[in-house]
C-alpha positions in Angstrom: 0.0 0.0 0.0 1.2 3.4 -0.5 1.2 4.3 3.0 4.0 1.3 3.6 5.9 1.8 0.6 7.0 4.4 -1.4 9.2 4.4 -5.1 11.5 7.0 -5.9 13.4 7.5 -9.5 15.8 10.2 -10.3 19.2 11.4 -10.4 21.9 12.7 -7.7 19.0 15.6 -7.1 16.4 13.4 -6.0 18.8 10.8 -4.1 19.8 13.6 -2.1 16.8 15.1 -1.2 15.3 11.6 -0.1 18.9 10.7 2.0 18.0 13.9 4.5 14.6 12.3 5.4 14.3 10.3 8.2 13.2 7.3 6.9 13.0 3.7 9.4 14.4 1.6 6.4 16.0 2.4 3.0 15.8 -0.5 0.1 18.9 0.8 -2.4 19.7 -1.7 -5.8 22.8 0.2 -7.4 26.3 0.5 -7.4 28.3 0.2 -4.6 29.8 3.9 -5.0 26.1 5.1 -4.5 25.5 2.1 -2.4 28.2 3.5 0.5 26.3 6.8 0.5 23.3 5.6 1.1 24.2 3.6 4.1 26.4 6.6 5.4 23.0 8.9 5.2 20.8 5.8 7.0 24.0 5.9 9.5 22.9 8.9 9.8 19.3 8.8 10.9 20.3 5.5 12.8 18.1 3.5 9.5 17.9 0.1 9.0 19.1 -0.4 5.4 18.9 -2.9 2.7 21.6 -2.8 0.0 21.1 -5.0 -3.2 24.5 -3.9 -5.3 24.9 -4.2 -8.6 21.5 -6.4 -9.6 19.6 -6.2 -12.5 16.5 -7.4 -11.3 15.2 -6.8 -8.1 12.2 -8.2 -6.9 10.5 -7.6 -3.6 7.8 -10.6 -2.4 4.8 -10.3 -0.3 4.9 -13.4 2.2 1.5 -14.1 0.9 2.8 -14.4 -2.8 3.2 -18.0 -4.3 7.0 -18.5 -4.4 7.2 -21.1 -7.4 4.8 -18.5 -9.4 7.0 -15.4 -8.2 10.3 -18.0 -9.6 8.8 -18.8 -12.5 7.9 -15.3 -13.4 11.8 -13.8 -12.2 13.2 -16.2 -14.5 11.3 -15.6 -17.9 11.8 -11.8 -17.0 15.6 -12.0 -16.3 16.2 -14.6 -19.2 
């Protein structure tokens, strides 16, 4: 729901912006340049963080997702 979750896209501008809130957790999929910022800023704010470097593909799962349907699905999309 959009109250739990929120997406952001952008460049450095927005990146920035987003690091001086005071988020509970940060979800980054990037490099790991950007990747040491980001937990520097959640450092910060004392934020739990999730770091996925250097992925093409990430996916996020619901616990009440099927998990063979959710693999099935990743693997025709990254293939």
């Amino acid at each position: 729901e959009e109250k739990e979750v929120a997406i952001f896209e952008g460049e450095v501008e927005v990146a920035t912006e987003l690091l001086d809130q005071p988020f509970d957790n940060i979800f980054f999929t990037g490099s790991t340049n950007v990747g040491k910022i980001v937990m520097t800023a959640a450092a910060k704010h004392l934020a739990s963080f999730t770091l996925e470097l250097g992925g093409k593909s990430p996916t996020i799962l619901d616990r009440e997702y099927d998990l063979t349907d959710a693999a099935k699905k990743i693997a025709v999309g990254k293939f």
